[in-house]
ZASEKE-873930 format. One record per residue (C-alpha): x, y negated, z negated; residue number from 1. Coordinates in Angstrom, 2 decimals. Layout:
residues N
       x       y       z   n
       X       Y       Z NUM
...
//
This chain:
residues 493
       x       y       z   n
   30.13  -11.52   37.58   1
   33.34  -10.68   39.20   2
   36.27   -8.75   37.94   3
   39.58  -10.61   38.94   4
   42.01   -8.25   36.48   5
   42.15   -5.63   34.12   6
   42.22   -8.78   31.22   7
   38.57   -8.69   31.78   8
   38.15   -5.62   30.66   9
   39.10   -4.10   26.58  10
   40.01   -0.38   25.42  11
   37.38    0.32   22.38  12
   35.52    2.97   21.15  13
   31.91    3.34   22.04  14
   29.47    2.91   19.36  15
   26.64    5.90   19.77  16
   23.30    7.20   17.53  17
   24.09   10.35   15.71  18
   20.53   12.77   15.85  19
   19.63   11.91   12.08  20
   19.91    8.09   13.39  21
   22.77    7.38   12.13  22
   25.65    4.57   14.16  23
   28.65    5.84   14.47  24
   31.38    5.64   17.12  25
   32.87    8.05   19.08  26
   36.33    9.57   19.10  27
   36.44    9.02   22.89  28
   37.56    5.31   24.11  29
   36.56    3.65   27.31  30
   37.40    0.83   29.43  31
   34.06   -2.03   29.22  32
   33.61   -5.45   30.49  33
   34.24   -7.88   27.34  34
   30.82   -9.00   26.95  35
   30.61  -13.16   25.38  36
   30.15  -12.94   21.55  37
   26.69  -14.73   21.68  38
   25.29  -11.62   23.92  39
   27.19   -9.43   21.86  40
   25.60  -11.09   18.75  41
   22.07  -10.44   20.28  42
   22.74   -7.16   21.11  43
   23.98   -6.31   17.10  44
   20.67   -7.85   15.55  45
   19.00   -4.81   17.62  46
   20.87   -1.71   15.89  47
   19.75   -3.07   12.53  48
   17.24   -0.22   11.02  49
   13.95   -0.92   11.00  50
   13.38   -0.92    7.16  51
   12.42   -4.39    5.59  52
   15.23   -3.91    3.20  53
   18.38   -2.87    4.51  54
   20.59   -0.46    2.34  55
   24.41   -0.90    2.63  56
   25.65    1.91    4.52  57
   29.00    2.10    6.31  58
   27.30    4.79    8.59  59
   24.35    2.05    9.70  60
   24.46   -1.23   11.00  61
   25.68   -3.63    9.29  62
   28.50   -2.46    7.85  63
   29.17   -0.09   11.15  64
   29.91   -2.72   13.47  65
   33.04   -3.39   11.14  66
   34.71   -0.53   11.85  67
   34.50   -0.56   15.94  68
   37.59   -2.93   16.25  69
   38.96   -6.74   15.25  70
   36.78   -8.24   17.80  71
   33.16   -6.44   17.04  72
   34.25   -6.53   13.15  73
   34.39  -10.91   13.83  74
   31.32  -10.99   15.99  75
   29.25   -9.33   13.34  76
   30.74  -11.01   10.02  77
   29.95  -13.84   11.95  78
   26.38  -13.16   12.76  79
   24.16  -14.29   10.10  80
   20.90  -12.51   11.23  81
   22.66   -9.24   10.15  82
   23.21   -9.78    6.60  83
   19.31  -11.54    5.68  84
   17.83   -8.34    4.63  85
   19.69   -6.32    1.79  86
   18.35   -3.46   -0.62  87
   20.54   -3.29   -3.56  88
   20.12    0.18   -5.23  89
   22.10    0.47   -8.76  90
   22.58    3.69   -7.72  91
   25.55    2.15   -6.00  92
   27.32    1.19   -9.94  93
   26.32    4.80  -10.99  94
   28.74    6.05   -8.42  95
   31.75    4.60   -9.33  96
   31.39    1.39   -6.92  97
   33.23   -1.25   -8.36  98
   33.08   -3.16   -5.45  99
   29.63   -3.80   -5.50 100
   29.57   -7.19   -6.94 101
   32.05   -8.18   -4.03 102
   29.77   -6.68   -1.17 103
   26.79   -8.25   -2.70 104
   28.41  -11.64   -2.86 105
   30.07  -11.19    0.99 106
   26.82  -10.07    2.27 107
   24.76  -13.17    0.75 108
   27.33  -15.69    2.06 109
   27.72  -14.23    5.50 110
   23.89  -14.88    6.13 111
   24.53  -18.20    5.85 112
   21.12  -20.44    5.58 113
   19.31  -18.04    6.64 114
   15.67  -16.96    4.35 115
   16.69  -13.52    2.25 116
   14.72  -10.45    2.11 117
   16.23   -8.73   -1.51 118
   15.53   -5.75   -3.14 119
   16.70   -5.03   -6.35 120
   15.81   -1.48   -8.16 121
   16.95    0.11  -11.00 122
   16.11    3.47  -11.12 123
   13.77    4.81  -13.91 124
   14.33    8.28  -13.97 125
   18.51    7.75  -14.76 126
   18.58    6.30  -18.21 127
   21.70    7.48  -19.21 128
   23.10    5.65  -16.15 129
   21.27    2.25  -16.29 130
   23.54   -1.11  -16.29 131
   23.94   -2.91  -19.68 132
   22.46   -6.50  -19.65 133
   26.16   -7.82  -19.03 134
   26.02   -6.41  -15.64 135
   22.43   -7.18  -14.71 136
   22.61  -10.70  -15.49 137
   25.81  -11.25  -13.16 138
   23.69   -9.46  -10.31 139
   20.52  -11.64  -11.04 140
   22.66  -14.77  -11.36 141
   24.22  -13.98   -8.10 142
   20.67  -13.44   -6.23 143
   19.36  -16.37   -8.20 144
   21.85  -18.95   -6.89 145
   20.49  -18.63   -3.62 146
   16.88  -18.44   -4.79 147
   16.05  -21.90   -2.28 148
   16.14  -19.02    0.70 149
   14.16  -15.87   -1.45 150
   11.55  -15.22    1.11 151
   10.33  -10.99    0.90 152
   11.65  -10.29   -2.60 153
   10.83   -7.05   -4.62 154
   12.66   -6.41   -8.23 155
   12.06   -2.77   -9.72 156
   13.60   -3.30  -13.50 157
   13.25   -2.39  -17.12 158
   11.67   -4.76  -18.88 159
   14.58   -6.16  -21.15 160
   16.31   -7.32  -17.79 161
   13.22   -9.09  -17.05 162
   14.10  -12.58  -18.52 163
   17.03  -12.45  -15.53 164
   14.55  -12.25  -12.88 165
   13.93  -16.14  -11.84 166
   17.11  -18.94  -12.42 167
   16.11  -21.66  -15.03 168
   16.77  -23.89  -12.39 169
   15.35  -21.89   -9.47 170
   13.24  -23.50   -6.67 171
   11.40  -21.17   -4.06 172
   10.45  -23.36   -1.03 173
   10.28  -20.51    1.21 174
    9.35  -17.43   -0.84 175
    6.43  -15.79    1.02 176
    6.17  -12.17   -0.59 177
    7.08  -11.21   -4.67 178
    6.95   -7.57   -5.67 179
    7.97   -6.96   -9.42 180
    7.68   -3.72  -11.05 181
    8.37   -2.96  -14.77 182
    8.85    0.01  -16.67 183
    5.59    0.53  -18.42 184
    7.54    0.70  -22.15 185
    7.46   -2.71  -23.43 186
    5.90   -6.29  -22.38 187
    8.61   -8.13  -21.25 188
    9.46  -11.93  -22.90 189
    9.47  -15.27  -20.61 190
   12.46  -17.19  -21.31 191
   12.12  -19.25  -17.74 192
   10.17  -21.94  -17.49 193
    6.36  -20.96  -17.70 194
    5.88  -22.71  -14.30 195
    8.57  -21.24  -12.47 196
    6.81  -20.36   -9.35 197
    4.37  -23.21   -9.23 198
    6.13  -24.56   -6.33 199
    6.30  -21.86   -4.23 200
    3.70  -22.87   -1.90 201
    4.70  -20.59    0.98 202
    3.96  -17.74   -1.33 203
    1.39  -15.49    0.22 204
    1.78  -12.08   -1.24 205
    1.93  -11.47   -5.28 206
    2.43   -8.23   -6.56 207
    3.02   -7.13  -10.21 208
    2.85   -3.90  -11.39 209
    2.79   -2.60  -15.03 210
    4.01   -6.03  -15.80 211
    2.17   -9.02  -17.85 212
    2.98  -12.79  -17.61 213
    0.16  -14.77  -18.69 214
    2.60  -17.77  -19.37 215
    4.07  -18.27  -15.56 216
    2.03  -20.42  -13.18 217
    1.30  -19.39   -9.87 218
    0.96  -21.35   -6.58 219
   -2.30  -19.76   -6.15 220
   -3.91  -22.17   -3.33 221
   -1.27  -19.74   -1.00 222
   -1.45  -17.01   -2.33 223
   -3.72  -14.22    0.06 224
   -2.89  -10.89   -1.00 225
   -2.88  -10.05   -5.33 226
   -2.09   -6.33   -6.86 227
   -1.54   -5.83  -10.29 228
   -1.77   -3.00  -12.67 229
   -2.95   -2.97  -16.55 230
   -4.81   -5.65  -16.42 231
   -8.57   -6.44  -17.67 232
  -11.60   -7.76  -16.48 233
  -11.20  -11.28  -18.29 234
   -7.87  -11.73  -16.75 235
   -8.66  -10.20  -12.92 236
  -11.70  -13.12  -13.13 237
   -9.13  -16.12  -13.55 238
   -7.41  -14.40  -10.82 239
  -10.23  -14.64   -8.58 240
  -11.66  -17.79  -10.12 241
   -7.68  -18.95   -9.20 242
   -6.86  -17.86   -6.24 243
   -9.57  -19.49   -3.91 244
   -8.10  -18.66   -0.95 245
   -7.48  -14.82   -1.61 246
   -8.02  -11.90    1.38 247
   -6.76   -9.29   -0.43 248
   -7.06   -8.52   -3.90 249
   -6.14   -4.91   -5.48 250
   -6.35   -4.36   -9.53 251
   -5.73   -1.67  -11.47 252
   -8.11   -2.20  -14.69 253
   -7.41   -1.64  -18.05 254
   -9.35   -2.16  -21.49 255
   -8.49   -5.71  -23.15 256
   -9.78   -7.23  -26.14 257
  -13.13   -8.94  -25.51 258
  -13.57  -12.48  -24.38 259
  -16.47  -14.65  -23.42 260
  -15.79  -14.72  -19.48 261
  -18.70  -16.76  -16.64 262
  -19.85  -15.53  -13.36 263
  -17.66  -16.61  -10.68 264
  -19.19  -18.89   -7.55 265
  -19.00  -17.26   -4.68 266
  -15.55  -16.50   -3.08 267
  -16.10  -16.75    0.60 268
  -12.36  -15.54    1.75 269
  -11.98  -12.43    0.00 270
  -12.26   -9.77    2.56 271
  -11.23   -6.57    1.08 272
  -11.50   -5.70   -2.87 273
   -9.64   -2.29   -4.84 274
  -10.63   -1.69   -7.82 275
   -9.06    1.34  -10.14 276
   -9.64    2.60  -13.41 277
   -8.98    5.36  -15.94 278
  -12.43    6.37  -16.72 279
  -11.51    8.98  -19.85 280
  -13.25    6.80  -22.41 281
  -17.13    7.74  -22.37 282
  -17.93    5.40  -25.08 283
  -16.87    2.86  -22.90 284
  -18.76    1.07  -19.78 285
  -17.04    1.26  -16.60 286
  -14.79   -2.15  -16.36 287
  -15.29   -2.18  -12.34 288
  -18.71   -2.72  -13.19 289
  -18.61   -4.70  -15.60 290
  -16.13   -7.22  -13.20 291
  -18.73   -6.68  -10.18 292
  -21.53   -8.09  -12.32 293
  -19.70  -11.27  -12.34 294
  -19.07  -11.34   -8.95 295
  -20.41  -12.54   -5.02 296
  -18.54  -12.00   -2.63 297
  -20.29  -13.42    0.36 298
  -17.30  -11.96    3.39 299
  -16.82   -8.78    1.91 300
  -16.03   -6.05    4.84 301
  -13.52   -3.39    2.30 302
  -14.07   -1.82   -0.69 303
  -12.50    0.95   -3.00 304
  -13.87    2.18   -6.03 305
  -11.37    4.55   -8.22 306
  -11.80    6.25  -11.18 307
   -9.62    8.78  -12.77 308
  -10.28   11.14  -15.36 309
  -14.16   10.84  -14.99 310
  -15.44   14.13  -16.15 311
  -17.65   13.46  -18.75 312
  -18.99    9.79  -18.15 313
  -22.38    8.50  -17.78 314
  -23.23    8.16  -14.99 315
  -22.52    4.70  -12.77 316
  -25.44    2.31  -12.99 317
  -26.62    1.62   -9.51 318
  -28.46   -0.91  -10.85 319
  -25.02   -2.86  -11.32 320
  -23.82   -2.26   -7.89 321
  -26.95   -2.58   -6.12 322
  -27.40   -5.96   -7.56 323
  -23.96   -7.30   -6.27 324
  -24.39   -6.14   -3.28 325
  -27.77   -7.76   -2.62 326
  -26.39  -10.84   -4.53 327
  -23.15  -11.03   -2.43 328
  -25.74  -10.22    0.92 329
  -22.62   -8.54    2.52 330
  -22.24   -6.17    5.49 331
  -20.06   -3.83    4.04 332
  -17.46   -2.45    7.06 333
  -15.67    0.20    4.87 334
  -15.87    1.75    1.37 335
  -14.09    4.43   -0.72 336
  -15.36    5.86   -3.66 337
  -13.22    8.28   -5.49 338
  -14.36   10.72   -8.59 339
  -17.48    8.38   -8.99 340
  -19.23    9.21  -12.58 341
  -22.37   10.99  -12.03 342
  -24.60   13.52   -9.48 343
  -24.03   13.06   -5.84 344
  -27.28   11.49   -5.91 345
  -26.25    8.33   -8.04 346
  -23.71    7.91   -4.81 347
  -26.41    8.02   -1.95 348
  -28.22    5.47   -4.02 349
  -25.34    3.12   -4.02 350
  -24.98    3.90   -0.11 351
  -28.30    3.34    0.85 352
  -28.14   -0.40    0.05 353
  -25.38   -0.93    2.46 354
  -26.94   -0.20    5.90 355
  -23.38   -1.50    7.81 356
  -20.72    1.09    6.85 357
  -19.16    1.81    9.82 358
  -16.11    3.88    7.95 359
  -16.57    5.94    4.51 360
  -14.19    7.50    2.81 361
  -15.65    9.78   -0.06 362
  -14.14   12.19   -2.88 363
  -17.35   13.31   -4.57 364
  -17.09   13.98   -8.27 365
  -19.06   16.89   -7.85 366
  -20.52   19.07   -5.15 367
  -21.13   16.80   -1.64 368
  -23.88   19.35   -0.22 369
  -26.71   16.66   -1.09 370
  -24.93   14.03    0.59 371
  -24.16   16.09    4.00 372
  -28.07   17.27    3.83 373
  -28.71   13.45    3.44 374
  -26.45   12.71    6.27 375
  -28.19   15.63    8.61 376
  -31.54   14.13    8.14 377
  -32.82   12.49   11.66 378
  -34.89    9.15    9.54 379
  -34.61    8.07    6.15 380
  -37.29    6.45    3.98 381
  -39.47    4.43    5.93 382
  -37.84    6.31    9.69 383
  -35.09    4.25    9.43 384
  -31.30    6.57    9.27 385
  -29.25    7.08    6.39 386
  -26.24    5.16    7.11 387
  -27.02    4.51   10.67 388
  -23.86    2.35   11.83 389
  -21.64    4.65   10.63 390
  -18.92    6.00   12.86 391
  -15.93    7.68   11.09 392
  -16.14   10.07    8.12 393
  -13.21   11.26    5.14 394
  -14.14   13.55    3.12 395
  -12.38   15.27    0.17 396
  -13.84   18.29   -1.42 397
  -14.05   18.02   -5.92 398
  -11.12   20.47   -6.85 399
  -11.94   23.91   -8.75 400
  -15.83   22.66   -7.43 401
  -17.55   26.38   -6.19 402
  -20.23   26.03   -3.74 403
  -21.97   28.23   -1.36 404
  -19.90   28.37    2.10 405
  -22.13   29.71    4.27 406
  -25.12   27.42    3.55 407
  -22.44   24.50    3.26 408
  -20.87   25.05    6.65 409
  -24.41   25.34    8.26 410
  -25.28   21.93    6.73 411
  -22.01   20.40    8.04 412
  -22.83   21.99   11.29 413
  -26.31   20.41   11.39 414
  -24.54   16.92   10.13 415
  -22.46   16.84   13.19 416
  -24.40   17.62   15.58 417
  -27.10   15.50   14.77 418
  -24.83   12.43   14.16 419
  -23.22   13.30   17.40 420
  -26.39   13.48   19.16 421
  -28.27   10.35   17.78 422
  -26.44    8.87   20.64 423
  -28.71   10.85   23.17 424
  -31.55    9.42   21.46 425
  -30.55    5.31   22.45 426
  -28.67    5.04   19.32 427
  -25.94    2.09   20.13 428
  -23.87    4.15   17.07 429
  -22.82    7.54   16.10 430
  -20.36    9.50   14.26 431
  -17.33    9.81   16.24 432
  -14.62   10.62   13.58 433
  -14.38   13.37   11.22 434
  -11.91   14.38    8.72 435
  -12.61   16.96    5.78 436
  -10.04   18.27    3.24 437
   -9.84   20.58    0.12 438
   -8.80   18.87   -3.28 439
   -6.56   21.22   -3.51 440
   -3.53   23.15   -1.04 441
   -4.47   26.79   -2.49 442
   -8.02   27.53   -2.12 443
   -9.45   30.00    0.00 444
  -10.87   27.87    2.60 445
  -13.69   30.10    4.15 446
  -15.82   26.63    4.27 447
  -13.42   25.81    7.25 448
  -13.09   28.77    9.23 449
  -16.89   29.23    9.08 450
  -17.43   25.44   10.69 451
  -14.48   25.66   13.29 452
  -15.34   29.14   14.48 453
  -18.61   27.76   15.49 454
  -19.34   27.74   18.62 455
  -21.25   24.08   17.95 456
  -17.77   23.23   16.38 457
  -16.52   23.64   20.11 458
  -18.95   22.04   21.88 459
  -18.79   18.27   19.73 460
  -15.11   18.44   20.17 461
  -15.38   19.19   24.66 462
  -18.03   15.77   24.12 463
  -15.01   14.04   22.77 464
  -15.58   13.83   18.83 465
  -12.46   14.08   16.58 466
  -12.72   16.58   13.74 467
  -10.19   17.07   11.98 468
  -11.04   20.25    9.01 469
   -8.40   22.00    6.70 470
   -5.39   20.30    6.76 471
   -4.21   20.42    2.68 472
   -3.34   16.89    1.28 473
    0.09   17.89    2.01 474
   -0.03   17.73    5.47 475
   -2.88   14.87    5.79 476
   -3.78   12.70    3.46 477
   -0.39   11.58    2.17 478
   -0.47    9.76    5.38 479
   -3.93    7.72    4.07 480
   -2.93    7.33    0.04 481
   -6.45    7.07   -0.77 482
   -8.05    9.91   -2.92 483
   -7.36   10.17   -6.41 484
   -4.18   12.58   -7.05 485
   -4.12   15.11  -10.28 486
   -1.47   15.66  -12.72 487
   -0.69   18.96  -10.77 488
   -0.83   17.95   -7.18 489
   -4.95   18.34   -7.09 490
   -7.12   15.82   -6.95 491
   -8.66   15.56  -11.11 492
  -12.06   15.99  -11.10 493
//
């Protein structure tokens, strides 16, 4: 391109990345070559953060490229790939913005036709600031004019604001992904239709936590991934007898008034399968096996089992879980099991039925010294290994659980190596991976300086396995979200 005059080129200041990521421009100006608004317009759609909801702040793109000059400030109003995604934080009327209402309304018209990616959260912890019906309904109504483009959408709300949340009128022909989370203080009324998303059929992810609707209709033919919380076994089955065509499916369990509920046929397309529970009742059988019982699940490869406040519980019946398992005839990839009721020993029962665990993740209820002597041992029953695909390891020691270290870290020691060195022996599998953690951040961990002083400690990680020992959930397993977390920051035992 060549430059004839100076009227190819424009005075402006330079827009530059602050070090806590942050646009801003520069106090400097400098002469550059007037770029054509279309490349320009590319170039914006690239500062946008990287968050799937965008917050409005005049120090990030969007609302930056405003301020640069007349020229930038047109190119970007202009642009509707820069105003799709928007997080709208009612933090914003708690500060004194009366100009919210005005930005939200600019910001939905400038996308244009473009699908919408909306957050909406109201935050629980400031009651004495939260918006007055009044107020929410003129947000919702302005979101739900446009509700033909909704296509991520997550709403975090109390549950009186609720019966906002779809238009009467609404019609969701490209809504892909609903997230709504309630306040956990009241059931919330339906005064929408009770098939208002029923033609969504480009609706693949359905989340609903601490939230109840029996009444609205779901496309579920499309839908792939389901989470809810607080719900029972009666109503996770009409999920899964529903949604035919479901990967995912994470649920949060919860005691329910009994009804007469059949065994499901077998779901070939669910993959992976979470199942959590509150455990605190030991008059009560476990709900996650009493929903197993009525279940096959043919394609299988993930599973979680959770249970909180377990101590005192019967034991799990392995009976239960054995006999899915052998119903379903799956080859389990990867299972968690956190705080499981009962010995260590009802857990290597429940293992030794699923042969093709390449990954476990495991937060014994109790001591795990039988289960790392189990894992040391060369053959099983019958010469054939204990777990013999299986490749990486998690482990999370029981909090306030007192065992003996030196005899623990010798059996760890032996575990390793042998796992390590099955390999040696023409074994096409062996334990590459290894990651072990105290409950809790304050304990004394001699356990851990005894194993990685070894000198056999050395030697598997030179042969190129990963261990990974002592790092306090802090550090670590935030990053996973896994184990079961304690009132206090431990894991509850």
């Amino acid at each position: 391109m060549s430059i004839s005059s100076w009227k190819d080129y424009q005075k402006q200041h330079s827009l530059i990345r602050s070090e806590d990521g942050k646009l801003r421009y520069a106090d400097v100006t400098r002469l550059v070559l007037v770029l054509p608004p279309e490349l320009v317009s590319t170039v914006f759609t690239f500062c946008l953060p990287d968050d799937e909801f965008i917050y409005p702040d005049p120090c990030a793109a969007p609302l930056v490229l405003l301020q640069i000059c007349t020229r930038w400030r047109w190119i970007a109003i202009t642009t509707p790939a820069l105003w799709t995604s928007l997080y709208i934080d009612f933090d914003c009327f708690h500060n004194g913005r009366d100009d919210v209402d005005v930005l939200l309304c600019d910001w939905i018209s400038r996308s244009g036709s473009l699908p919408l990616s909306i957050k909406i959260a109201d935050d629980f912890a400031i009651f004495q600031h939260r918006l007055n019906k009044r107020q929410m309904k003129a947000v919702f109504g302005m979101v739900g004019k446009h509700s033909a483009r909704w296509q991520d959408m997550c709403f975090v709300l109390y549950p009186e604001h609720s019966a906002f949340l779809f238009p009467v009128s609404g019609d969701f022909p490209v809504l892909r992904k609903l997230i709504v989370e309630c306040q956990p203080d009241a059931a919330p009324g339906s005064v929408y239709p009770s098939r208002a998303l029923d033609g969504a059929y480009m609706l693949r992810e359905l989340r609903f936590h601490t939230l109840r609707w029996p009444d609205l209709a779901m496309p579920w033919n499309s839908v792939e991934l389901y989470c809810s919380d607080d719900i029972g076994v009666s109503a996770s089955l009409d999920v899964l007898r529903n949604g035919i065509n479901l990967i995912k499916c994470s649920l949060s369990l919860v005691h329910e008034p009994p009804r007469s509920s059949a065994s499901l046929p077998p779901r070939a397309s669910l993959q992976e399968l979470t199942l959590v529970e509150c455990a605190n009742d030991p008059t009560e059988s476990l709900l996650s096996m009493n929903l197993l019982r009525n279940l096959t699940l043919p394609s299988l490869k993930h599973l979680t089992l959770k249970f909180h406040d377990a101590s005192g519980r019967p034991s799990v019946d392995v009976r239960e879980f054995v006999s899915f398992v052998t119903r379903s005839s799956i080859q389990l990839e990867s299972l968690t099991l956190c705080l499981v009721p009962g010995p260590v020993q009802t857990v290597i029962l429940c293992l030794r039925c699923l042969p093709s665990l390449v990954t476990l993740r495991l937060q014994p209820h109790r001591s795990m010294t039988l289960f790392l002597a189990e894992l040391a041992k060369t053959s099983d029953v019958g010469g054939v290994q204990f777990l013999p695909r299986l490749e990486s390891l998690h482990l999370v020691k029981p909090a306030r659980r007192r065992w003996n270290d030196h005899v623990a870290s010798e059996i760890m020691l032996r575990m390793l190596s042998s796992r390590w060195d099955s390999r040696l022996g023409g074994s096409r599998t062996h334990l590459r991976t290894v990651h072990f953690n105290h409950a809790g951040a304050d304990v004394t961990d001699t356990f851990t300086a005894l194993v990685t002083s070894h000198p056999t400690f050395e030697r598997l990680q030179e042969a190129g396995m990963t261990l990974v020992f002592g790092k306090s959930p802090c550090q670590y397993l935030c990053e996973t979200k896994w184990w079961v977390e304690g009132k206090k920051g431990g894991v509850v035992e």
